[in-house]
Each structure stands twice: as C-alpha cells, then as structure tokens.
VOVO-835539 format. One record per atom (N, C-alpha, C): residue in one letter; x, y, z. Coordinates in steps of 0.05 Angstrom, whole numbers, plus 5000, padded with zeros to 4 digits. Atoms other than C-alpha are relative to their C-alpha. Example, Ala and Ser with C-alpha at 12.3 -4.5 7.8 and 13.67 -1.06 7.14 Angstrom:
<pts>
a501849765000 a524649105156 a501850245000 s498449764999 s527349795143 s498550225014 
</pts>
This chain:
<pts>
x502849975008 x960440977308 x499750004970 x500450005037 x957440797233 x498650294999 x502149775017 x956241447202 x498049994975 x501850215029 x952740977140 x497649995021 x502950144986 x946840827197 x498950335017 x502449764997 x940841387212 x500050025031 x500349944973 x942641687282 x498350125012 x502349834974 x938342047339 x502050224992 x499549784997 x939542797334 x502050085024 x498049974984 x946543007371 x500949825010 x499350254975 x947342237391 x503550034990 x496949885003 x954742467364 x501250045022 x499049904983 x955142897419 x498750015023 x500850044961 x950842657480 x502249755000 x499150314987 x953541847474 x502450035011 x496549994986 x961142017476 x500350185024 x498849844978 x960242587532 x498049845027 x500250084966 x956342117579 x501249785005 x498150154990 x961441627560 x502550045023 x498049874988 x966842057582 x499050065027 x501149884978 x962242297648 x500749765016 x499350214986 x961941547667 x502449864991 x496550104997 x969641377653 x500950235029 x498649894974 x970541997704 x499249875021 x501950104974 x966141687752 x501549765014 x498050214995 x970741127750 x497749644994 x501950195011 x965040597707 x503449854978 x498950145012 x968140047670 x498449904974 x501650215015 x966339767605 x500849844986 x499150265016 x966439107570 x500750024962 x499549975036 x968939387502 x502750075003 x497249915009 x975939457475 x500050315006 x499849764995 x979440057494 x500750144973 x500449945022 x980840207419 x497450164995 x503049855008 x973440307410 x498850235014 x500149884986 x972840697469 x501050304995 x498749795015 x978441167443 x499250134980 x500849845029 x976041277376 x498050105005 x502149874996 x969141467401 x500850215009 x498549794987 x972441927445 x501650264983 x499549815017 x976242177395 x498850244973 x501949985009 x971042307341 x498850275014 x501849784986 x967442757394 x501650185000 x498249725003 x973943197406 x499350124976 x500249865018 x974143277333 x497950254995 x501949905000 x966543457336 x499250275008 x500349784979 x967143947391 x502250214990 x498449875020 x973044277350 x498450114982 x502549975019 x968144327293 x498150215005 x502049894988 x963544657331 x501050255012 x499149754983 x967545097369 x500550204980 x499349915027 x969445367304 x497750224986 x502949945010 x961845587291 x499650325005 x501249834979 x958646277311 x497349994990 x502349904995 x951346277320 x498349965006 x501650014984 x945046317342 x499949644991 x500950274998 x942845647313 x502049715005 x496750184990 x950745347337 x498450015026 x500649944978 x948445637401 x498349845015 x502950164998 x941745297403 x501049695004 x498450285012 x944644677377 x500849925025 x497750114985 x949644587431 x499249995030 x502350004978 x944644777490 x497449764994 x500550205009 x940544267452 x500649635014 x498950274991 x945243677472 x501650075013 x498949844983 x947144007526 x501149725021 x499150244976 x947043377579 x502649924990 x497450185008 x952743077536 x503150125003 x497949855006 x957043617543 x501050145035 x499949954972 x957343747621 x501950335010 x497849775004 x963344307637 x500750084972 x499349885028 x964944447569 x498550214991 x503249815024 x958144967564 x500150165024 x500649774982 x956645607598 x497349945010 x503750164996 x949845377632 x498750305005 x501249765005 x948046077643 x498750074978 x500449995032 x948646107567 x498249834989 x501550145001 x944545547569 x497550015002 x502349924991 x938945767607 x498950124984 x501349965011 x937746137559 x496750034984 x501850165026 x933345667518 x497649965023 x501550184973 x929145517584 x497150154984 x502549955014 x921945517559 x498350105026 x500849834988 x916445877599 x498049695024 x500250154977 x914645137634 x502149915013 x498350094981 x921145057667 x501949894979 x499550215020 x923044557602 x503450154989 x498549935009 x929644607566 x499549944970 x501050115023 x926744487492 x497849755001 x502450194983 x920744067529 x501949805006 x498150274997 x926943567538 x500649915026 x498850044971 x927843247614 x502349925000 x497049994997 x934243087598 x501850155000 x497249735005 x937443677570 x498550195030 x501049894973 x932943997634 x500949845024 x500150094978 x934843527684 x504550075003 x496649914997 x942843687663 x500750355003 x499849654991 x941644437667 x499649995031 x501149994974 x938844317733 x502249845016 x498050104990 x945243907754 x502350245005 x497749775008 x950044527732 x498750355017 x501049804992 x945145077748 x497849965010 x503349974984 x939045037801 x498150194995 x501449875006 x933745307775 x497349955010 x502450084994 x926345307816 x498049834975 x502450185019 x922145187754 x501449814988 x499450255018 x926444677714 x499649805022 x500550264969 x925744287790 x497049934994 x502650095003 x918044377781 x499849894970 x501150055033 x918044197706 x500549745011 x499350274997 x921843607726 x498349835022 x502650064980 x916843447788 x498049964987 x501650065020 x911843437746 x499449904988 x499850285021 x913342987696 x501249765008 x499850224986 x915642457747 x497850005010 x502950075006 x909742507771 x498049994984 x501849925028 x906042547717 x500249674986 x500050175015 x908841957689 x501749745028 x499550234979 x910941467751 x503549965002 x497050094995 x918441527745 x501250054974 x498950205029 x919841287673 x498850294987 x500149755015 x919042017630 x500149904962 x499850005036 x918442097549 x501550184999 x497149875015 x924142387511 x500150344995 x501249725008 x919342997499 x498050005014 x503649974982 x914143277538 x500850345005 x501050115021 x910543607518 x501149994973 x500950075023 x909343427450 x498550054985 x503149955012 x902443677445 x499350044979 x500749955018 x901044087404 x501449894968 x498950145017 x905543867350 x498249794993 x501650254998 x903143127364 x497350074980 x503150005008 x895843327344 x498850214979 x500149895034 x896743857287 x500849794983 x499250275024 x900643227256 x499049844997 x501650154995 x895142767280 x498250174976 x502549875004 x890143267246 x501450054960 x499249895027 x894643377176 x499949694991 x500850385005 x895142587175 x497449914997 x503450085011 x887642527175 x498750164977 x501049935027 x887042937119 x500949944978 x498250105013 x891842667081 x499849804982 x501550304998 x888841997080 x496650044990 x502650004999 x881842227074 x497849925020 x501850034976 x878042047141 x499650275012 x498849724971 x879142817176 x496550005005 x502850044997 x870942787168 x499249925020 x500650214979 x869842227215 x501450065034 x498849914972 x873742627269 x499450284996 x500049765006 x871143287250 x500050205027 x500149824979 x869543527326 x502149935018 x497550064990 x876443247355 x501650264991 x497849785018 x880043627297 x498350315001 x501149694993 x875244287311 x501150075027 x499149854978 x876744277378 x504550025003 x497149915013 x884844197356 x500450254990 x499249745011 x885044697315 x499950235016 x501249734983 x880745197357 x502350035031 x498149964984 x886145107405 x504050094991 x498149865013 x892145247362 x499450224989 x500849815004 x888445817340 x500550215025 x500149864984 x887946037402 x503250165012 x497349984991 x895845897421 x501450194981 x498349905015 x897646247348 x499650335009 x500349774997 x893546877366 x501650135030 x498549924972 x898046877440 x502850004994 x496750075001 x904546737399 x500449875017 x499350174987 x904046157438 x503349865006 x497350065002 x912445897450 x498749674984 x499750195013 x909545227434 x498749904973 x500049945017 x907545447370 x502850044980 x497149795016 x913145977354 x502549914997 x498050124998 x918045637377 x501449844980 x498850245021 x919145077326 x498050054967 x500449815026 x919445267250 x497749804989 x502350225012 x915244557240 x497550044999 x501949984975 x910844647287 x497150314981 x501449765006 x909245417268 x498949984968 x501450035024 x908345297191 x497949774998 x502350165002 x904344657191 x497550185018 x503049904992 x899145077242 x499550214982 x501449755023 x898645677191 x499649834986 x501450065014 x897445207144 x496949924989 x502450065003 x892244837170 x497050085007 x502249864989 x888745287203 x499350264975 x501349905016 x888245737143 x499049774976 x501550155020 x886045177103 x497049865006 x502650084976 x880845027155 x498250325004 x502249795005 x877545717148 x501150275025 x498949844976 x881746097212 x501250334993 x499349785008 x883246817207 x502750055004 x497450015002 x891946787200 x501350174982 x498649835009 x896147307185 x502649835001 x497650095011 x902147097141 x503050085016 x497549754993 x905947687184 x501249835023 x498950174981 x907147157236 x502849864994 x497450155013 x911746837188 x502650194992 x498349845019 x915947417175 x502649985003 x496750025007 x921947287207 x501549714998 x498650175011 x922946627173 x499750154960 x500049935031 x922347047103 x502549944992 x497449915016 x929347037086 x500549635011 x499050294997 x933046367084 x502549995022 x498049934978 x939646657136 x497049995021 x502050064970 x933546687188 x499649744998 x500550304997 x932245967181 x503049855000 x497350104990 x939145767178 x501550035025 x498649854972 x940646147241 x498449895025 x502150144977 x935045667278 x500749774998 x499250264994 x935645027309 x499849814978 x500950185023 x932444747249 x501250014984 x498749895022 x936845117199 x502749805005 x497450095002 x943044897233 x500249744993 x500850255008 x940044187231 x499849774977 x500650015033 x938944257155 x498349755005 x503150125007 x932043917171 x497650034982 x502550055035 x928043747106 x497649945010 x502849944992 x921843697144 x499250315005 x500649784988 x921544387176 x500650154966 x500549785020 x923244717108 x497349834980 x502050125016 x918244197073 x498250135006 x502149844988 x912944457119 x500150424999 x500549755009 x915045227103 x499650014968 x500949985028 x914545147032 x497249904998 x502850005011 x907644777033 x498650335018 x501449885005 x905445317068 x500150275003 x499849585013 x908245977034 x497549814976 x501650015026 x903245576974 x497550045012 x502749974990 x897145777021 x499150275000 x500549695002 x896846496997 x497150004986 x503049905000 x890146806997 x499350414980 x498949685017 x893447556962 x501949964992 x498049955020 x897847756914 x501650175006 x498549834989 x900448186969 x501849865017 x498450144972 x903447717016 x501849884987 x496849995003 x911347806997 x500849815018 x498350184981 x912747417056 x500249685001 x500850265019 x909946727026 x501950034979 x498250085025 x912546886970 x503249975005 x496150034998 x920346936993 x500149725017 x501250234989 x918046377038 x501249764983 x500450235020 x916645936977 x502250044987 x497349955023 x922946226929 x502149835024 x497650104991 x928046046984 x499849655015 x501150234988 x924645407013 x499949744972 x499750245024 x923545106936 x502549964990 x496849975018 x930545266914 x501749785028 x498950244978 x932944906982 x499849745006 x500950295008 x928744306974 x501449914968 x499850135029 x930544246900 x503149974996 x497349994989 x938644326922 x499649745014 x499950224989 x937043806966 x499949664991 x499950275021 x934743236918 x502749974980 x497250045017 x940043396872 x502349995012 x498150084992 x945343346917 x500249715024 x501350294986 x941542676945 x500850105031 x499949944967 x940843017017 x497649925013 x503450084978 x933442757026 x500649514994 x501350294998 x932341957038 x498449945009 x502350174993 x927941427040 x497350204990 x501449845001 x921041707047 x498650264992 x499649775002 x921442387054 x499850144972 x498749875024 x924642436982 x496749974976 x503849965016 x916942236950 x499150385011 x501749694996 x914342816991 x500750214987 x499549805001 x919243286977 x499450174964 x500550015034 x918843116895 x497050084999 x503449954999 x911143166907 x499350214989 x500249774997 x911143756932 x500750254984 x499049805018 x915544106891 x499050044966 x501150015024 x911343836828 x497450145005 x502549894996 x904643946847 x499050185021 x501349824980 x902244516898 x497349895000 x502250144995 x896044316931 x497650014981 x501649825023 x891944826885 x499649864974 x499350225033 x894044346824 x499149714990 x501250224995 x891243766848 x497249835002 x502550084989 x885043396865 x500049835027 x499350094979 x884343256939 x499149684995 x499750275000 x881542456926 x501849894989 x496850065019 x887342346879 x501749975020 x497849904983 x890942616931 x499749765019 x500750094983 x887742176984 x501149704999 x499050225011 x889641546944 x502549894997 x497050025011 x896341626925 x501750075038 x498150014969 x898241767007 x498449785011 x500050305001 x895341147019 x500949734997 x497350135024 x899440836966 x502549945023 x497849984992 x904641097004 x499950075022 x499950054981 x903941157068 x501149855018 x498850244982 x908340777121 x499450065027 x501550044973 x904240677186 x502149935020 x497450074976 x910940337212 x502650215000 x497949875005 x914740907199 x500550205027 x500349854966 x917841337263 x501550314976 x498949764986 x921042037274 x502049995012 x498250054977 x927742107302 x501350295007 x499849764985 x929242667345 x502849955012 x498550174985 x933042497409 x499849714996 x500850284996 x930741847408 x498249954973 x501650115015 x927441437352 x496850015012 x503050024994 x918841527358 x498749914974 x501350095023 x913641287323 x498550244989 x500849845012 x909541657279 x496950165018 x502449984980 x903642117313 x496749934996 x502850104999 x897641677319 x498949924982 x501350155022 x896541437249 x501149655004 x498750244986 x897340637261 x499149834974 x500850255018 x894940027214 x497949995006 x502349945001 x887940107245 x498450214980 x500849665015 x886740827216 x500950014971 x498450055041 x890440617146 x498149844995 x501850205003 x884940047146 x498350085000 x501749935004 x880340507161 x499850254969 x499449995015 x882540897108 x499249914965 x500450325030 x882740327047 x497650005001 x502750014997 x875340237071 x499150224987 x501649695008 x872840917068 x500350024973 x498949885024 x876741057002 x498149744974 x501250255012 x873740296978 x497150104996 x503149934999 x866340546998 x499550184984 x499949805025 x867741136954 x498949974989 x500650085028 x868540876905 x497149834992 x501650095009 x863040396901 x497050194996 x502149835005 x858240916915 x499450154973 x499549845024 x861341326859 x499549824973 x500050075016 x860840766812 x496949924994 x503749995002 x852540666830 x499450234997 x501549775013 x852041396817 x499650064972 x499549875030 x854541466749 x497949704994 x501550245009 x850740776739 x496450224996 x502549875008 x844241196754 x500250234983 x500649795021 x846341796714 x500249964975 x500850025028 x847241416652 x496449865007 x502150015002 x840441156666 x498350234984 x501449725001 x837941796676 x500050104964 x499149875028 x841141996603 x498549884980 x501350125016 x837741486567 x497249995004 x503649994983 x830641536606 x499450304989 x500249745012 x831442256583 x499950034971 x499149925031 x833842106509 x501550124989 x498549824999 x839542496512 x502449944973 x497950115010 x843742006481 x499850004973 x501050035030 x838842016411 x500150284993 x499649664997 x841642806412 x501149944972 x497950015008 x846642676355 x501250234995 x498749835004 x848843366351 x501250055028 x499249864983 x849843426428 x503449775010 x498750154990 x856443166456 x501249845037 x500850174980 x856742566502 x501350125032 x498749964981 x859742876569 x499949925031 x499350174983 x857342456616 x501250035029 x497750154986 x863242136645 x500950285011 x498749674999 x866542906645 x498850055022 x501849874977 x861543196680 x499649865032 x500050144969 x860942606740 x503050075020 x497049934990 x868342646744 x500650225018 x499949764987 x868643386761 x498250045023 x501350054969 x863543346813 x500649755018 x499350254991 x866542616836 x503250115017 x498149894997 x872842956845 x500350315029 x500249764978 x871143626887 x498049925022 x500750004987 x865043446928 x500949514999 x499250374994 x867942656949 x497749925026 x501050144973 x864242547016 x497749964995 x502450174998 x859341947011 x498050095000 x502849984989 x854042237046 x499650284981 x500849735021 x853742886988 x499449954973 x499850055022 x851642486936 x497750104982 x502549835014 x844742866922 x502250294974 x498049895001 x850943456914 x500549844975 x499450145026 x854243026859 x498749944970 x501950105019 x848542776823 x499250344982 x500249735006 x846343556821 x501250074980 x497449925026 x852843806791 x500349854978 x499750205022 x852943206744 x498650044980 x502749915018 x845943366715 x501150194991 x498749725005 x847144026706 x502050034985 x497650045022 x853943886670 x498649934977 x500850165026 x850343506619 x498050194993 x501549775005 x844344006612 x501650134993 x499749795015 x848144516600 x502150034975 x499250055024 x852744206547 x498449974984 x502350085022 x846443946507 x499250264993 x501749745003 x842844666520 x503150124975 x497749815010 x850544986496 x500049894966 x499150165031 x851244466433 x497550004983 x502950005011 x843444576413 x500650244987 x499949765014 x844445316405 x502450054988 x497449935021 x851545306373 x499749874971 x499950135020 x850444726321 x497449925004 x502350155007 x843744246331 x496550124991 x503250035011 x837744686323 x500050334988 x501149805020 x834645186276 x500050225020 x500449664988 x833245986290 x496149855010 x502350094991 x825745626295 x499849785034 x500350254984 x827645066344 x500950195025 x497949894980 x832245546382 x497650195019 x502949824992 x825846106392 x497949815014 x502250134988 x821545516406 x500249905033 x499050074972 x825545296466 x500050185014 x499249764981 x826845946493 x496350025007 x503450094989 x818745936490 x498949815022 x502250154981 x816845396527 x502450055029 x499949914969 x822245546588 x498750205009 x501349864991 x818946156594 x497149995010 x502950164988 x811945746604 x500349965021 x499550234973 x814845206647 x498049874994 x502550334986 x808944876681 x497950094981 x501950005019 x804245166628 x499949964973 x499150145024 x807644876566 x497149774989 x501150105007 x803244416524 x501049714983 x498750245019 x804743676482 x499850084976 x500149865030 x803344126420 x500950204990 x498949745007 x807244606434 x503149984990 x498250035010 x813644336406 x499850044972 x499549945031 x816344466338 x501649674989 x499650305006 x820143816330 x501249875020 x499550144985 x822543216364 x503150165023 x497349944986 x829743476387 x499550285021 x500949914981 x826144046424 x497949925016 x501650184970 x821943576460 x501949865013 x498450194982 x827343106487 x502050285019 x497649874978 x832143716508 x497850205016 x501549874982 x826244166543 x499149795021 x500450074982 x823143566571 x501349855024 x497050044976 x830243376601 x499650155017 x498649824980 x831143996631 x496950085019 x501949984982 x823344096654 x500549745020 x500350204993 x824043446683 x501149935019 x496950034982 x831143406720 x499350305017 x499949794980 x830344076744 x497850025017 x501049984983 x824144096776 x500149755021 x498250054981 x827343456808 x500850075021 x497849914984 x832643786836 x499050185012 x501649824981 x828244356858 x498849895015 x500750174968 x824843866904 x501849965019 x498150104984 x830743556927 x501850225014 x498849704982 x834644266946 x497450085017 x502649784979 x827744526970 x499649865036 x501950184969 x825443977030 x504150025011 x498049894993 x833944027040 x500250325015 x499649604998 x834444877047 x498149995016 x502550034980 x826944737082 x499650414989 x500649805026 x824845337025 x499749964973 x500250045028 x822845336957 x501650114984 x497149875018 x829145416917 x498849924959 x500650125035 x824645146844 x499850184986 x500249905020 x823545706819 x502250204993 x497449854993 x830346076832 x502149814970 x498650155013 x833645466791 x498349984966 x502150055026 x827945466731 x502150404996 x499049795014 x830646236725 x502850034991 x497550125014 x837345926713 x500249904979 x500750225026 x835345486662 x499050284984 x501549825013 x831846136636 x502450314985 x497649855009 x837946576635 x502649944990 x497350235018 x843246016607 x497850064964 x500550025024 x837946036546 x500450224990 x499749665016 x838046756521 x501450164990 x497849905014 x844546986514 x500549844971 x498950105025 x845646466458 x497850104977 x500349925011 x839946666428 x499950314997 x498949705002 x842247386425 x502050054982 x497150005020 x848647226394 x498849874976 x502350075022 x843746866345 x498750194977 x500849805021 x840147456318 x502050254997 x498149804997 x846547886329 x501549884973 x498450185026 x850247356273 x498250094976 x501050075026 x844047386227 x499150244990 x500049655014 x843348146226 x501350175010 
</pts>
C-alpha cells in the first residue's frame, strides 16, 4: 500500500483483515503473492503498534475498524461503543461485524432498518444528519446565501438546539460535530452554555477521543473557532479551549501536518478570529476558495455536504448583485453630497467613501439598503457637524446653528448668519427629516422627532467645550 496517497480512515487495518478473512475462506486472488504478503505483513506490524497503545481513544479506534479485525477484538469490549440506535459509530459495517461476533437485538434492528430504508445498497454512514446539515448550514454562511434559506436553517438549528439541550449522543458524541453546533447556534442567537464543552478543556481529553487519537485537524479546527465565540470574560473553558487548540493547530503547520486545503483554513483561522474581520470580505475570499469538488474521507471517500457548483453560482451571483447595488448607492450618496453642498465645506473633511464603506461592510443584505444609505448620511453629517465645531465656524456661527436646530420647522431664510451655516443646517434639516419619513412609514410610528433630538444633542456638547476653552 502507497503511504504517499490520502487513505480512507483505518483502510490500514480493515483492507488487510478482510484480506486475510477471505484467504481463510479459501478466496483466490489474481495478484502476486509478494504483494499479498507485504500487505499482510504491514498489518501485523500495525496491530503490534497498536497493541502497544493504552487508551480510551486506542480503544475507540480499534472498535472503530472493528470489521477488519474479526477474532483479534474482545466484541464485548466492543459493544461498548454501541450508540442508543443499535449503530456502532452510525457505521453498518463496523455494526453488521459486531453483529457477526456478538448478536445483539438492536444492532439487527439498526441494520433492518437501513436495508430497508435504503433497498439493499446502504451508505457508509447513517445517520449523518445532523452533522450533514449543521455543515450544510456553516457552508451557507460562509459563502453568503444563509439568507435565502433562512427558514430551512431556523428549523436546523431549532433542532440541534433542541438535541444540545438533551445532550443529544448525536451531538456529544463527535468533538466536530459538538463544537461546530455551539458555535453556530450561539452565533445564531441560541441560549448555549460553554459548560457543555468542559470536558474537551484540556488537550489529554481530546487526545484520549477518537478524534484525538486520529490527530484530526478538522475536529480541533472546529474547537478552536469556537472557544473564539466567548460572550464573558468568565468562560475559562473557551479559553483553555482556544490556548491548547491554537498551539496544536500552529504545531501542525510547522511541522507540515495539515494539506491541501485545509492548510488555508487553518492559517485563516489562526490569523484572523471572526471578531477581526468583516463578514462580506469574508464571504468573498471563501468563494475565492472554495472547492465544490472537494470530498471528506472518513471510511470511504464523500463528497462535500450539499454545497455543489449550483449553490457556488448562486453564490458569485448574489455576491455580483451586491455589489452593483452597492456601487448605485454610493453613486446616489455622492449625489446627495453635492445636491446638499457639502463638498463647497472646505473646512469639513471628505468622508464619504469611509462612511458607505462601514455601513457597506456590516449591514450587506441587498434588500437593507434604506439601512445603508441611513448609516452613510449620518456618517457624513456628523463629520461635517464634528469638523464645523472643532475648526470651520466662529463662536457666532457655532451659537447660530445650535439656534436654528432648536427651531427646526420654524427656522427662517434670514435666519442664518452666513453661508456655511446654511449649507450644513440645511443638510441636516433636509436629510433628516428624510430619514424620519423613511424609518417612520417603516416602524409604522413617528420616529422624526426622536432623530431631530439627536441632531439636537450631537450639537451641544461641542458647544460647551466651546465656552469651557474661552473662559
């Protein structure tokens, strides 16, 4: 066997022991007996290796790829692992070889079940589920579509929610499994106690699990993103989480133990925490990178769950529409700037672009572009208002402005002192009572004059610090 080429999980130690099962049987095969031998041999060594081991996640392991190993295993010791549907690690194989060694009623019905279930012909895993459709549901956010499936992925979650608050096994069970659902279900608004995670705090508890022994760089990838989902400055258990999970990922690059793929994420990850980022940035760059043809190998090579070349297409689109939208907004808010006069400020500075950005950036979805435009205004208002009273206008100009917000709608065309307090009042009279329409028939309430006492309490402190400077 090439150990240079990316095997199936234990195919070490199933291929050569159901070689050996069918050489007892008295099977023939069309390959040199050389090659036959050395495979053979190889496994002894393996099983040497192993015997050598003590513990739980050896234990696991070896019940694991259990079919391959026939007499050589305590199946009692086996049984162990038997999950609460009959399943031996949801696996019908490693269940259908327990059930050869040791008769067990429910692994008969598990296995009943999923021949019927599936006409004869079985998957490698079953279930899958939940897994399957938390990874379905972290992949659509990933990408930027999770929107467009918002009541799929509610009723997902609301069901892993349900399984975390039962300590569901097909949760708890798998270290992948269990951190990606805390993640996303506290990033989705779910009420998740960290204390669930406690006995992977230490890094010997994760070594001592199937995953550990595995030295699977997904399952610690997925505990390190999410010890970074801490909500207090109390939750120790994140934090040892993250210390022994970053130091193991970052061991791992440097001793080139991650490939291909993977090794982006893990670098990602370890640069930027989510917190650090901007989710469209984010949305872009796993796009970038993204491989739709990319599988999973377990027992058996799979493909990836449910993201395909459709949903990457849909994707590109979505992310394409974005943008154009985003590029006719800022189109109307320089309008806006120059229709206002903003731009003939020369003391105020241009911020614009700044200001779209930061709202372009946090509220992204298409259909929130009232949202955008809002925050955008508003950025620029309150730089001009900020750069008027620091540098552009007099103790006269400054008093005069603070005058006419306190009017408002009973201001007059004579009641300015000079031009530069007409263009920046009748900005902000102008845009804001705007936007007080547009929130009000939205909210379905009059939010105008709530937002005018904003504009009313941004003015005042500066001039306070004003006559506080000049006496």
């Amino acid at each position: 066997m090439d150990e240079e080429i990316a095997a199936p999980t234990g195919f070490n130690m199933i291929f050569p022991g159901m070689l050996s099962l069918a050489i007892g049987a008295g099977l023939q095969f069309p390959v040199r007996q050389t090659d036959i031998d050395g495979i053979l041999h190889q496994w002894e060594m393996e099983l040497k290796r192993q015997a050598g081991q003590k513990s739980y996640g050896r234990e696991a392991y070896m019940a694991y790829v259990s079919e391959g190993l026939g007499n050589l295993l305590d199946w009692n010791e086996v049984m162990k692992f038997q999950r609460k549907n009959g399943s031996l690690f949801n696996s019908p194989s490693t269940t259908a070889a327990a059930l050869v060694h040791n008769y067990d009623d429910k692994a008969l019905d598990y296995l009943n079940m999923i021949v019927s279930k599936f006409g004869g012909a079985v998957p490698t895993v079953y279930p899958l589920n939940m897994h399957c459709k938390l990874s379905m549901v972290d992949s659509l956010e990933k990408i930027g579509i999770s929107r467009h499936f918002s009541s799929e992925i509610e009723g997902i979650l609301d069901m892993a929610y349900s399984f975390w608050l039962q300590r569901d096994e097909e949760i708890m069970m798998d270290v992948a499994t269990c951190a990606m659902a805390f993640r996303l279900l506290r990033m989705n608004g779910y009420d998740v106690s960290s204390d669930e995670l406690s006995h992977l705090a230490e890094a010997s508890n994760f070594h001592n699990s199937l995953q550990g022994y595995l030295s699977d760089t997904k399952s610690v990838l997925e505990l390190y993103k999410a010890s970074k989902v801490c909500v207090s400055e109390h939750e120790l258990i994140l934090d040892n989480i993250g210390n022994w999970s970053g130091s193991l990922l970052s061991e791992k690059l440097c001793s080139e133990g991650v490939q291909g793929l993977p090794i982006l994420e893990v670098e990602y990850a370890l640069k930027f925490p989510f917190y650090t980022t901007l989710e469209r940035l984010d949305h872009k760059r796993n796009i970038e990178h993204f491989d739709a043809r990319g599988s999973h190998i377990l027992k058996t090579e799979c493909l990836p769950y449910g993201i395909n070349q459709e949903l990457l297409a849909l994707a590109v689109e979505d992310f394409t529409f974005s943008q154009s939208i985003y590029q006719d907004e800022l189109l109307h808010l320089d309008r806006w700037v120059k229709e206002n006069r903003l731009d003939q400020l020369q003391f105020a500075r241009q911020k614009l672009t700044y200001c779209y950005l930061s709202a372009a950036a946090t509220i992204f979805p298409p259909e929130l572009s009232d949202a955008r435009i809002s925050w955008a205004k508003n950025g620029v208002l309150t730089t001009v208002v900020d750069d008027f009273f620091d540098v552009g206008g007099s103790k006269e100009e400054l008093e005069n402005l603070i005058a006419l917000v306190e009017k408002w709608d009973e201001h007059h065309k004579d009641d300015f002192c000079s031009e530069q307090v007409r263009i920046v009042f009748c900005a902000l009279y102008t845009t804001v009572n705007q936007l007080g329409s547009i929130a009000s028939a939205v909210q379905n309430r009059d939010v105008k004059n709530h937002l005018i006492e904003i504009v009313s309490l941004m003015s005042a402190p500066p001039l306070l610090e004003l006559h506080y400077v000049q006496y």
